[in-house]
C-alpha positions in Angstrom: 0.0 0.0 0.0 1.6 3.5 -0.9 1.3 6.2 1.7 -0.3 9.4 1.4 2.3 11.7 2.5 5.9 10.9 3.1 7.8 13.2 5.3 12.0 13.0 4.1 15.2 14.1 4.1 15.5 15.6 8.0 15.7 14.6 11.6 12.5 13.1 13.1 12.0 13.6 16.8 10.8 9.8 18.0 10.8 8.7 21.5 13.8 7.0 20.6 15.3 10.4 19.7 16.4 11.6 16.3 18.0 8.9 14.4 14.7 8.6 11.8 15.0 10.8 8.8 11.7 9.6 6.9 8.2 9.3 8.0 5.3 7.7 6.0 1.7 8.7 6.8 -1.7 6.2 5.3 -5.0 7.9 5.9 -4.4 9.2 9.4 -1.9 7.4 11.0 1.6 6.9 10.6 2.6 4.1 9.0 6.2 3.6 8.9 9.4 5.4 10.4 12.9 4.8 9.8 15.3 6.1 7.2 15.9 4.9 3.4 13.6 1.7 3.4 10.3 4.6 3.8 11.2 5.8 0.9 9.4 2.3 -0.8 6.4 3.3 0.4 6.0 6.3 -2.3 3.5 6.0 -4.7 2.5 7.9 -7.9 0.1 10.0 -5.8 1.8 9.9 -2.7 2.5 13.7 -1.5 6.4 14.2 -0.6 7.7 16.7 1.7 10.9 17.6 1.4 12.0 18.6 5.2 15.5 19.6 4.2 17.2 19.7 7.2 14.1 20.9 9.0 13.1 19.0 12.2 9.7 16.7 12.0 8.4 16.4 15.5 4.7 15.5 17.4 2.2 18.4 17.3 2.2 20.4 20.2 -0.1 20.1 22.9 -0.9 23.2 25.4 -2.3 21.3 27.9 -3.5 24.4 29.4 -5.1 27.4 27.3 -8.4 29.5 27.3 -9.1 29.8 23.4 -12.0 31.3 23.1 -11.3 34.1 25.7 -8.5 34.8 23.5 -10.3 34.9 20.9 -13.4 37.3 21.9 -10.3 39.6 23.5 -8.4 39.5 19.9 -11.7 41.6 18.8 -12.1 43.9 21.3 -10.3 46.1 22.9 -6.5 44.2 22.9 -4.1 45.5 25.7 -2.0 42.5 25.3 0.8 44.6 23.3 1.1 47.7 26.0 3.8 47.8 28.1 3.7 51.3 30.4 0.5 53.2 30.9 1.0 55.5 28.7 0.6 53.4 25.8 -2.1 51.1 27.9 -4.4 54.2 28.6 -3.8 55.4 24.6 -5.1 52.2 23.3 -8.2 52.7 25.6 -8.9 55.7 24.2 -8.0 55.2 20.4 -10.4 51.7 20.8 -13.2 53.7 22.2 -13.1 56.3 20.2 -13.3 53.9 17.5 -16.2 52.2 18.3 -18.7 54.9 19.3 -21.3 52.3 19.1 -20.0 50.2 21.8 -22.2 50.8 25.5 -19.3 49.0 27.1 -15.5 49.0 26.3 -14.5 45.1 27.1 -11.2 43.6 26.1 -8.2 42.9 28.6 -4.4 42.0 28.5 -3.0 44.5 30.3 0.4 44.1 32.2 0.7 44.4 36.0 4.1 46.2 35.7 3.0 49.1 33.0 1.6 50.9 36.8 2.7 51.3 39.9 2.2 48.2 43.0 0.3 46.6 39.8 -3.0 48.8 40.7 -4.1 50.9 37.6 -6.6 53.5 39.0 -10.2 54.7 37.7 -8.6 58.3 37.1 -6.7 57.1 34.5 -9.8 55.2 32.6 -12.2 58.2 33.3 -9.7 60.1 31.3 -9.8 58.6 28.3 -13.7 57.1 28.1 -15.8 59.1 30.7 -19.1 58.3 29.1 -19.2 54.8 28.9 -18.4 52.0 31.4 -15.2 49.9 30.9 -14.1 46.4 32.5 -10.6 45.3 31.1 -9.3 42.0 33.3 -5.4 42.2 33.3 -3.0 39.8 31.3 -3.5 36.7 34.1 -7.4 37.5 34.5 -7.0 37.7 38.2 -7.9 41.3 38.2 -9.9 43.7 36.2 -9.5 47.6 35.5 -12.8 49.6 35.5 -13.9 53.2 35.4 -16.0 55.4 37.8 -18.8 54.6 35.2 -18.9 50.6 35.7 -18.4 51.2 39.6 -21.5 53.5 39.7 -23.8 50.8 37.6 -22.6 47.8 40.0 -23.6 50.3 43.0 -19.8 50.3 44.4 -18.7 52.8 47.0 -16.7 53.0 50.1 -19.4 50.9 52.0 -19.5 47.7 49.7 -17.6 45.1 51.7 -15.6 42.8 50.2 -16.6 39.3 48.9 -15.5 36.7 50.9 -13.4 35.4 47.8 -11.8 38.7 46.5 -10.8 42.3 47.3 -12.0 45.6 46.0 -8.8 48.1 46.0 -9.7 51.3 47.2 -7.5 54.6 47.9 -6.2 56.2 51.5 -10.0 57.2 52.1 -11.3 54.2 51.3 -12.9 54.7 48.2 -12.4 52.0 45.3 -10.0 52.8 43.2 -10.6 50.9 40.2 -9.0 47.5 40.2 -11.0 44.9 41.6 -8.8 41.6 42.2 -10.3 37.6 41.8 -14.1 37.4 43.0 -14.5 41.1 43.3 -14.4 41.1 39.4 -17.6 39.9 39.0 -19.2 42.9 40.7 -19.2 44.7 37.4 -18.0 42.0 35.2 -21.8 39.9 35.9 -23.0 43.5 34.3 -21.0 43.0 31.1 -22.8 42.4 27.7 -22.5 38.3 27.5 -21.5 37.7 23.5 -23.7 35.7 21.1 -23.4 32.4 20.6 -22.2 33.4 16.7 -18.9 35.5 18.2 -17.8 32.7 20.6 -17.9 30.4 17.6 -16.0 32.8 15.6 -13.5 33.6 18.5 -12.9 29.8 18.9 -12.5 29.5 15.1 -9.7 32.3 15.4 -8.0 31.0 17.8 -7.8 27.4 16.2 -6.2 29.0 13.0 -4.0 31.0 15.5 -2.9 27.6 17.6 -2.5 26.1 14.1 -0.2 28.1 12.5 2.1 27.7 16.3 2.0 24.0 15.3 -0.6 23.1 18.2 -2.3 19.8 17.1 -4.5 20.0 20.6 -5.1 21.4 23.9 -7.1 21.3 26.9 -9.7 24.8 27.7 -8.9 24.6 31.4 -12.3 26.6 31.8 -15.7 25.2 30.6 -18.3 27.5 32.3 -19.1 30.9 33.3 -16.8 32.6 35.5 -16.2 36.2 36.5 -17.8 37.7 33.3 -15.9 34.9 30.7 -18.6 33.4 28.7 -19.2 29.9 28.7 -17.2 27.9 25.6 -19.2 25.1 25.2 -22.2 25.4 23.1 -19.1 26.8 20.7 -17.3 23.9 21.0 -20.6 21.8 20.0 -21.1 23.2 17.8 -18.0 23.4 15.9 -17.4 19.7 16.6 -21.2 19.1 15.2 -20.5 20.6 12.1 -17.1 19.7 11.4 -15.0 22.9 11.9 -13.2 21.8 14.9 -9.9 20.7 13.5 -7.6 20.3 16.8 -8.4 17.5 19.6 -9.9 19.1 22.6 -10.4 18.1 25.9 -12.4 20.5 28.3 -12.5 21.3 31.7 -15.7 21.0 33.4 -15.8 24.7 35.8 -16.3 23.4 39.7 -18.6 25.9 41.3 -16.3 27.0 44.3 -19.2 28.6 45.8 -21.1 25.2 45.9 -20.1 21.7 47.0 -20.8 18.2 46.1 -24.5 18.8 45.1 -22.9 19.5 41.4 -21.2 16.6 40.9 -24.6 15.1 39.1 -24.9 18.4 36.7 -21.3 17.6 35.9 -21.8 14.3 34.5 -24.9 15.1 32.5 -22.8 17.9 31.3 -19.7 15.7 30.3 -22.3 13.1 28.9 -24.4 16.0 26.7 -21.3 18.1 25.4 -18.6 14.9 24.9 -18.9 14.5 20.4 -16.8 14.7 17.6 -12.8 15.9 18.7 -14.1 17.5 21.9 -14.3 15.7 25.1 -15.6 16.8 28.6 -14.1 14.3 30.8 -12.3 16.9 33.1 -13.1 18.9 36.0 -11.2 21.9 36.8 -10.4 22.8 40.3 -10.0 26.7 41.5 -8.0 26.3 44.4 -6.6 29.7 44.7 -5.0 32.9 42.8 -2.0 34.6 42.0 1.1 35.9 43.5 1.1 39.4 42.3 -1.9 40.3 44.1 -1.2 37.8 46.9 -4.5 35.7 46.5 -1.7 32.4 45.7 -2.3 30.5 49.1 0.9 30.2 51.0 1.8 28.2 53.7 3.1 30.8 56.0 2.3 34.5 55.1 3.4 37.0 52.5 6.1 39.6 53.4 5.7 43.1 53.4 7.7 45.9 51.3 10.0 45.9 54.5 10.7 42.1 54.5 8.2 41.6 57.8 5.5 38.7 57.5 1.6 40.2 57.0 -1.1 38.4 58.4 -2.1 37.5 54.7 -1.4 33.6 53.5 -3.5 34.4 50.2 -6.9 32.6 49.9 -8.1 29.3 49.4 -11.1 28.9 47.4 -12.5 25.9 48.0 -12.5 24.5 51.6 -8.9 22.3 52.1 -11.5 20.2 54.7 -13.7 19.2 51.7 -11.6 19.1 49.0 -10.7 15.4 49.2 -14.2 14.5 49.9 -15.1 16.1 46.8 -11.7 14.9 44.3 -12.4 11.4 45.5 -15.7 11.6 44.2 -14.9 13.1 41.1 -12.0 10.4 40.7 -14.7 7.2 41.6 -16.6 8.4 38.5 -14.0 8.6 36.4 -13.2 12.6 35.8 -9.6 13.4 35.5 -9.2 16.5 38.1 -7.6 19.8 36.7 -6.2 21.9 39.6 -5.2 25.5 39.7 -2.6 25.3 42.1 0.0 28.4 42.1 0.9 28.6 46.1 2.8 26.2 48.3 -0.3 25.7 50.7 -2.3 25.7 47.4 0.0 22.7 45.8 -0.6 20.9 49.3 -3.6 20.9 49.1 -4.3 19.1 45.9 -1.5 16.6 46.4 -3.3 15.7 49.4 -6.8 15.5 47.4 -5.2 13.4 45.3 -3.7 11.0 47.8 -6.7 10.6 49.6 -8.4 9.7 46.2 -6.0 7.1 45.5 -6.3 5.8 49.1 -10.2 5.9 49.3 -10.4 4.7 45.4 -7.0 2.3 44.8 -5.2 3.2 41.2 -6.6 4.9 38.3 -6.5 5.9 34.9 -8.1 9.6 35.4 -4.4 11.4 35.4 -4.9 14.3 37.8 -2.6 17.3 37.3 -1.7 19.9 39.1 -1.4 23.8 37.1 1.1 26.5 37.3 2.7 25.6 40.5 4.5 28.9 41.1 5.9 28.0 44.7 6.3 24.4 45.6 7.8 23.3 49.1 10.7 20.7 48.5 8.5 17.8 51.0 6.3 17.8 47.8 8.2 17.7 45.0 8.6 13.7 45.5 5.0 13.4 46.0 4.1 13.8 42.1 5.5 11.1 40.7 4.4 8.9 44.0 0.9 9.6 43.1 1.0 9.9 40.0 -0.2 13.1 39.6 1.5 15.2 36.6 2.8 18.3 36.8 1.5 21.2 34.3 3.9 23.7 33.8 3.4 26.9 31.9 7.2 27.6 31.3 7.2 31.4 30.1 6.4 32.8 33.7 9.8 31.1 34.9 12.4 34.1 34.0 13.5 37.0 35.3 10.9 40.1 34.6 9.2 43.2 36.3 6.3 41.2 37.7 8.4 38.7 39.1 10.9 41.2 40.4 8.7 43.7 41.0 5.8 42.0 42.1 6.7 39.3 43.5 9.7 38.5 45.0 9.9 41.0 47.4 6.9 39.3 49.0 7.8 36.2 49.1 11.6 36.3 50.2 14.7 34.4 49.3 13.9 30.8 50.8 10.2 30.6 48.7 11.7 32.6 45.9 14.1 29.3 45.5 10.9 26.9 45.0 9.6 29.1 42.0 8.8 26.7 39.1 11.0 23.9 40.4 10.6 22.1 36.6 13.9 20.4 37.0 13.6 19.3 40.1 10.3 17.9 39.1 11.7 15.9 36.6 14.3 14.3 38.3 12.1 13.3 41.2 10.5 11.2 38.5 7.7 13.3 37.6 5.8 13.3 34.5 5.8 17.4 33.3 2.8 18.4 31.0 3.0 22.1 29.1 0.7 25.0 28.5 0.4 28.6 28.0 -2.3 29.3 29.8 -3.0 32.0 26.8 -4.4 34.8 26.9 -2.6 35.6 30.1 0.9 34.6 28.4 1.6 33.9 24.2 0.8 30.4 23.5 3.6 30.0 21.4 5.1 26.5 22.5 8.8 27.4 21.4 8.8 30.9 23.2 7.6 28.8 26.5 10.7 25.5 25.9 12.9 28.5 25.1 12.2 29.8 28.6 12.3 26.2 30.0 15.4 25.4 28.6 17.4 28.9 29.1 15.4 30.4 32.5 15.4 33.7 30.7 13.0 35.2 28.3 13.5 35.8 24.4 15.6 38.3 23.8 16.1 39.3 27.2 19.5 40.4 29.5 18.7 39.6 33.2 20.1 36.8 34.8 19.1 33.7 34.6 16.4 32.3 36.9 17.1 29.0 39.1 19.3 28.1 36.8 19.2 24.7 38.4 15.6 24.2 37.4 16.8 24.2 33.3 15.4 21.4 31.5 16.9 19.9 28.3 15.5 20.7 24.7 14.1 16.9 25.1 13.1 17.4 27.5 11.0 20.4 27.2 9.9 19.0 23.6 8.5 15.9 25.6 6.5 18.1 27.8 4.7 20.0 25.3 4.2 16.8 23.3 4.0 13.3 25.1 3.4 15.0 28.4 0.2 17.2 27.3 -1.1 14.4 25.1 -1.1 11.8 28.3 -2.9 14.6 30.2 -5.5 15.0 27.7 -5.9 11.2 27.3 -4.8 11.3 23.6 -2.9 8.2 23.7 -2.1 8.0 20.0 -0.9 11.3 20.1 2.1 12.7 21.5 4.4 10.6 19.5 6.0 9.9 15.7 5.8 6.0 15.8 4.0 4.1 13.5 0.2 3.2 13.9 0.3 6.7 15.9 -2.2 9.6 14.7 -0.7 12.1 12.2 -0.6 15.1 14.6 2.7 16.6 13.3 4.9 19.4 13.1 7.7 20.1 10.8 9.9 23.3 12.1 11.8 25.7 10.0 15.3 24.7 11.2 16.2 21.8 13.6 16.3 23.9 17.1 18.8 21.0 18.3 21.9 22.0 15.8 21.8 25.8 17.3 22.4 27.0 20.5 19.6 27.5 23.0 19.9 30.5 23.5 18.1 30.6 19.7 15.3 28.6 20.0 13.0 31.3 20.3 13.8 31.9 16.6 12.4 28.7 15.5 9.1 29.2 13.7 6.7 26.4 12.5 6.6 25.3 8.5 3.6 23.2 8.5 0.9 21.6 11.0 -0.9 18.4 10.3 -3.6 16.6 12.3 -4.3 13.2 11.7 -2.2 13.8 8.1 -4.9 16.9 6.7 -2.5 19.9 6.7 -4.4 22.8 9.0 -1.4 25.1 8.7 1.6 26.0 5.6 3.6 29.4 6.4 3.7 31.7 4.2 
């Protein structure tokens, strides 16, 4: 039988490493790898690719993305660019005063470190759209910028107390300011015009082509539901499966209500059973356990410093009950959901491994793969505790460098001795842990070979500072694997992941071979071509 498409005349990343220069490809699946004898296969129709030198590899997998948010932000008012806030409060105004017929500005990305302590005020916003209410959530979507306008509709003064899972920032008198950080969003953003059901299917659509062209075969939505203002992905993902237009393999992450317990377990499985067709699957449930370091909601064991270096009273937040939480993740595990945690603090990380342990205990092994996201600060007495419970470690490698929010932001407060247990991905490995990758996009560029540039170097493309835990480097491998083998065993996409025959066709071919340069270049590599299951979804240029 002749193959379909034969891939020649490069390296060809296998899990056996790089000795294979030829790949053949029948219907979906590979079908042969090796080196001169593939050439046999070739038929009179068969489609050659000439990789010249190039490297053929797995299709990337970002284990750990938000694609339709993306998208919806990519068409409205897109702060992801801006660096000070100068040029942040200039695109405001230049978006607005575009779209007069807009009754809200919405749109996000920007950056913490364009203004000072990471708190842009409603002055600033009131300056440049006084008439109309704006709500912008910043790049990680743990906070979100408004004007005096959207404070007055949501009836927010000096008197409105905080929620119980979120903090409104106010000034020396007490008045909000205009950033409202983690549940507080939703106080305006609950007020925000929801999109139709026609732009979230566009914006997922636009963010497929987008992941495409990075030579992303599939990924995981960390967030199926409604939370804090985001609109709910699903009915796009139905229907794009339904009609055909959903090209990558997607795995979703069923939203856990944080303010409710394990009443909605039963909605969750009619909701896995209802929305699972076609490439997208529902078999995850994603776990909120707490927030981010920048604005101290990332749930530490003991407490955050002060500018001074002296401990606060503040340990972050935990937002769902550490007493209940195995309770409700042996459940989940019993009926077979695969448990997605947001875990960025040490306390946070604790947490879950202990969910997960008594899961195992109450339940004995399983196949449901639980993995554990971010991880910003883990204690060492953990690290061994991954790969003894099997629970895979989801790393989103472009936050691990040297920048203003980390040095700005967020080392001061957490001090030398936690500062060392930031992003611990080598010592992960090496404890026998299975790493998966993501970007969690749009809060960073979902670009895999920016993020195993990072991974690999500990600094940031293009940038001078030093390099960060330089101990916690991995190798190109073994950054590749994450992105690739690592993501596709956390999204259950067994025949994925890999270039070995009777494996899908999810491949990439890269414009260079990243592994005959230095690393300190791989950020320069670019994708040529992406395939799933052999159907090319992206050529450059």
């Amino acid at each position: 039988m002749h193959a379909d498409l034969l891939f020649t005349g490069g390296p060809v990343l296998t899990p056996e490493g790089r000795t294979a220069t030829a790949v053949a490809v029948t219907g979906d699946r590979i079908t042969a790898v090796g080196r001169a004898e593939v050439h046999e296969l070739a038929g009179p129709r068969t489609e050659v690719v000439d990789l010249a030198g190039r490297l053929l590899l797995p299709g990337f997998q970002d284990a750990h993305v938000h694609p339709v948010p993306a998208g919806l932000e990519l068409s409205q008012c897109d702060l992801s660019g801006t660096t000070t806030a100068e040029d942040t409060v200039a695109a405001v105004r230049a978006y607005a005063d575009a779209h007069p017929e807009r009754k809200w500005i919405l749109g996000g990305g920007w950056s913490m470190e364009a203004f000072a302590g990471g708190i842009p005020t409603k002055e600033l916003l009131d300056a440049a759209v006084p008439d109309r209410p704006v709500y912008l959530p910043n790049r990680d979507h743990h906070g979100a910028w408004v004007n005096s306008r959207a404070l007055e509709l949501a009836g927010i003064d000096r008197h409105t107390p905080d929620p119980a899972d979120g903090r409104i920032e106010r000034d020396a008198s007490g008045e909000p300011s205009g950033t409202l950080q983690e549940g507080a969003m939703q106080l305006v953003g609950r007020l925000t015009p929801a999109a139709t059901p026609a732009d979230r299917l566009a914006a997922l659509l636009h963010a497929q082509r987008h992941l495409h062209a990075l030579g992303i075969t599939a990924w995981q939505d960390a967030l199926i539901g409604d939370f804090l203002g985001m609109d709910d992905p699903a009915e796009a993902y139905r229907a794009a499966a339904e009609e055909g237009t959903l090209t990558a393999r997607v795995r979703g992450a069923l939203w856990w209500d944080r303010e409710r317990g394990a009443e909605q377990i039963p909605e969750l499985v009619a909701r896995r059973d209802a929305l699972s067709r076609g490439r997208f699957r529902a078999g995850t449930v994603k776990l909120m356990l707490d927030g981010v370091a920048e604005n101290h909601t990332a749930a530490l064991l003991d407490p955050y410093l002060d500018r001074c270096g002296c401990a606060t009273a503040n340990r972050g937040k935990s937002f769902i009950d550490p007493e209940r939480l195995p309770a409700f993740v042996t459940e989940l595990d019993a009926l077979g959901f695969q448990c997605h945690f947001h875990a960025l603090g040490d306390r946070a990380v604790r947490d879950a491994l202990d969910a997960v342990e008594a899961a195992r205990a109450a339940n004995g092994p399983s196949d449901t793969r639980p993995h554990l996201a971010h991880l910003q600060v883990v204690h060492p007495e953990d690290v061994p505790r991954f790969a003894r419970l099997g629970a895979t470690a989801n790393i989103q490698p472009l936050w691990a460098a040297h920048e203003p929010q980390m040095d700005e932001l967020t080392i001061p407060f957490l001090g030398p001795e936690r500062t060392a247990w930031q992003y611990p991905f080598g010592a992960l490995l090496r404890s026998g842990a299975r790493l998966a990758a993501g970007s969690d996009w749009p809060v960073s560029s979902p670009d895999p070979l920016q993020g195993v540039h990072v991974a690999v170097n500990r600094v940031e493309p293009g940038g001078s500072r030093p390099v960060f835990l330089p101990d916690e480097r991995l190798a190109l491998g073994d950054a590749l694997t994450a992105y690739t083998a690592g993501s596709a065993y956390v999204n259950h996409l067994d025949d994925t992941g890999r270039v070995a025959a009777g494996a899908l066709a999810d491949l990439v071919v890269l414009d260079r071979d990243p592994f005959a340069g230095p690393p300190e270049a791989i950020a320069e590599t670019a994708v040529a071509h992406t395939y799933v299951g052999g159907e090319r979804v992206f050529a450059a240029g």
